[in-house]
C-alpha positions as CSV (number, residue, x, y, z in Angstrom):
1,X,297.8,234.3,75.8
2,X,299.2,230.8,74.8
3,X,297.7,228.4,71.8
4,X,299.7,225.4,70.9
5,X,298.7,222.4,68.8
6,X,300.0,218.7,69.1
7,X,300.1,216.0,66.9
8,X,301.5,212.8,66.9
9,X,301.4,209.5,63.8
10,X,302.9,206.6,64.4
11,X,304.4,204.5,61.3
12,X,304.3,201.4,62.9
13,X,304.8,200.1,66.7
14,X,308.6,200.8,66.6
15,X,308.6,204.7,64.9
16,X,306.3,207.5,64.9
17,X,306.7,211.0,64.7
18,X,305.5,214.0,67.2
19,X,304.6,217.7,66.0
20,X,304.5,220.7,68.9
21,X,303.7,223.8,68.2
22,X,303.3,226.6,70.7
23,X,302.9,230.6,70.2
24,X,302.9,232.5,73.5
25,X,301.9,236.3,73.3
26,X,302.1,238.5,76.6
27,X,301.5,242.5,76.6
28,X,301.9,244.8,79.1
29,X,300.4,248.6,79.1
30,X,301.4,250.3,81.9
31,X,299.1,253.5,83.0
32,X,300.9,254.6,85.8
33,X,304.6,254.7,87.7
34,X,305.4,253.9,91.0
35,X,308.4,253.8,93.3
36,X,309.0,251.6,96.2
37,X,309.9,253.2,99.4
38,X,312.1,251.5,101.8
39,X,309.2,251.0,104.3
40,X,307.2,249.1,101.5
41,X,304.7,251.7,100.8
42,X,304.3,253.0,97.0
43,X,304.8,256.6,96.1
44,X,303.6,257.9,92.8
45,X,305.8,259.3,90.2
46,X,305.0,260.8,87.0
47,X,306.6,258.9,84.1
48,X,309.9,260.3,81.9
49,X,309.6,262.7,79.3
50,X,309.6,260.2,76.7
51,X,306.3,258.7,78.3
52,X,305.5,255.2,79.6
53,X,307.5,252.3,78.2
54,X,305.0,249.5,77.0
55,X,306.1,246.1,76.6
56,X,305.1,243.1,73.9
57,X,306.8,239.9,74.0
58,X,306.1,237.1,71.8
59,X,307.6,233.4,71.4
60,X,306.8,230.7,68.9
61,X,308.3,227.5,68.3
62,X,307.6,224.5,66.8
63,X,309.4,221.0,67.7
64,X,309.2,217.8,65.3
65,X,310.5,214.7,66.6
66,X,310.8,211.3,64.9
67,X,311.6,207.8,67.3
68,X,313.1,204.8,66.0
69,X,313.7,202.1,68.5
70,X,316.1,200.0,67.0
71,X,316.5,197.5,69.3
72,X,314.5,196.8,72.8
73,X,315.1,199.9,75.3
74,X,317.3,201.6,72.1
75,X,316.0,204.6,70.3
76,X,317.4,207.0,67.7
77,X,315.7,210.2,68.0
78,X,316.0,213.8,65.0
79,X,314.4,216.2,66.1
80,X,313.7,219.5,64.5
81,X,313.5,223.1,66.6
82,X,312.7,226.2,65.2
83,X,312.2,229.4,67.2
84,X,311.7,232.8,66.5
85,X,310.8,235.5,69.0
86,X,310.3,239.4,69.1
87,X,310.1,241.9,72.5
88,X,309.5,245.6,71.6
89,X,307.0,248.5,72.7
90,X,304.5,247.7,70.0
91,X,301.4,247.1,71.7
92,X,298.0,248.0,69.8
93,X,298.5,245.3,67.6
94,X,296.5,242.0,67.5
95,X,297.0,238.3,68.3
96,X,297.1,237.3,64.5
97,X,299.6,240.8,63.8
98,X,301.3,239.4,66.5
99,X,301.5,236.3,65.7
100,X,302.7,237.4,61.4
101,X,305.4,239.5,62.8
102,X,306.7,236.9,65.0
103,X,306.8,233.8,62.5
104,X,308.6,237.0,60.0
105,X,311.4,237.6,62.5
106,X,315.0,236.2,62.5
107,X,314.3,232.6,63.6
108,X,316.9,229.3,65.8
109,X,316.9,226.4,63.8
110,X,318.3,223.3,65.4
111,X,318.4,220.0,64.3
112,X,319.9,217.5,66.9
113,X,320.3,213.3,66.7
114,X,319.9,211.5,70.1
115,X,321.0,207.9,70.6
116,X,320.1,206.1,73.5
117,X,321.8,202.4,73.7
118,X,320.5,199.5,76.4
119,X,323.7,198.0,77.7
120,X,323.2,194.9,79.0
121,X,325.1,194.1,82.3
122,X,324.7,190.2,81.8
123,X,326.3,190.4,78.0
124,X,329.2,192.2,79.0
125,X,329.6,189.6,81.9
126,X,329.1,186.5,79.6
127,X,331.7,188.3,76.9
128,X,334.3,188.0,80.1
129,X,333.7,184.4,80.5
130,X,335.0,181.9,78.5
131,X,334.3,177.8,78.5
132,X,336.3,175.3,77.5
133,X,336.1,171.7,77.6
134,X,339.0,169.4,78.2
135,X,339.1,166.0,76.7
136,X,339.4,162.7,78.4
137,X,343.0,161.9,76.9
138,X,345.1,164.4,79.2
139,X,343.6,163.1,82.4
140,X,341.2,161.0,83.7
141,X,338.8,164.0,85.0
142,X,336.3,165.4,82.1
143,X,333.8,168.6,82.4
144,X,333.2,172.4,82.4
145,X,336.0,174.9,83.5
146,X,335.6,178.0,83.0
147,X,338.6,180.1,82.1
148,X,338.3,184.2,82.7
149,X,339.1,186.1,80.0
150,X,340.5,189.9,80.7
151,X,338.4,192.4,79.1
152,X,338.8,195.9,78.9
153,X,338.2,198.3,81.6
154,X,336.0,200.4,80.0
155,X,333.2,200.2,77.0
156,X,333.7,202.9,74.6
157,X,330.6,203.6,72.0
158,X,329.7,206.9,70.2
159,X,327.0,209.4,70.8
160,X,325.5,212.3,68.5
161,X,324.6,215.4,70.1
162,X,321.7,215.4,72.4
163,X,318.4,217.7,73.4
């Protein structure tokens, strides 16, 4: 069984602010024990001593996420995550038991930053460019020339942690 809910708000049109939340429950009783054969048939086995193991697994999370965008195709991005989950033999218990003793066990919290920077090619190519005018007194031609510049090789910017 899975419920989740989803909400998002926006501040204004450059930030806004997304909620996720998400429990996923999943039981398994077992009644009887097979082994497969090597010819793909089933042959019935009668379980241990210590009887049948059952199985109940349960995940919830919850992810909170608030967008800036700074500048055109640039965002900065926190984001919250917190996660708890329990698998155990427990089974007659019900979805809201479940879903207590889940939210109650040891929980992940994570709290990352993203930056995402636009680059643009044609900046970077003007930067590299230089223009210069001459003046008429040196010699009798006048106009544009453009005189390269060396830039570095490489662009070097930092970057927080991502998701």
């Amino acid at each position: 069984m899975e419920n989740g809910l989803e909400a998002k708000y926006s501040f204004n049109n450059k930030s806004g602010i997304s909620f996720i939340a998400r429990h996923y429950w999943s039981g398994v009783k077992n009644k009887e024990l097979y082994i497969l054969k090597d010819d793909g048939s089933l042959k019935f086995t009668m379980p241990p001593a210590s009887g049948i193991e059952h199985r109940n697994y349960n995940n919830f999370y919850i992810n909170m996420v608030y967008t800036w965008q700074f500048a055109p195709g640039s965002f900065f991005n926190v984001v919250w995550k917190d996660e708890s989950e329990i698998s155990n033999n427990d089974i007659q218990y019900r979805y809201f038991k479940n879903l207590d003793r889940t939210i109650a066990s040891p929980q992940n919290n994570n709290l990352p930053f993203k930056l995402i920077f636009f680059l643009d090619y044609l900046d970077f190519k003007k930067w590299g460019q230089k223009t210069i005018r001459k003046g008429t007194a040196d010699n009798e031609t006048s106009g544009l020339v453009h005189q390269r510049k060396r830039t570095r090789d490489y662009f070097q910017f930092g970057m927080f942690t991502g998701y």
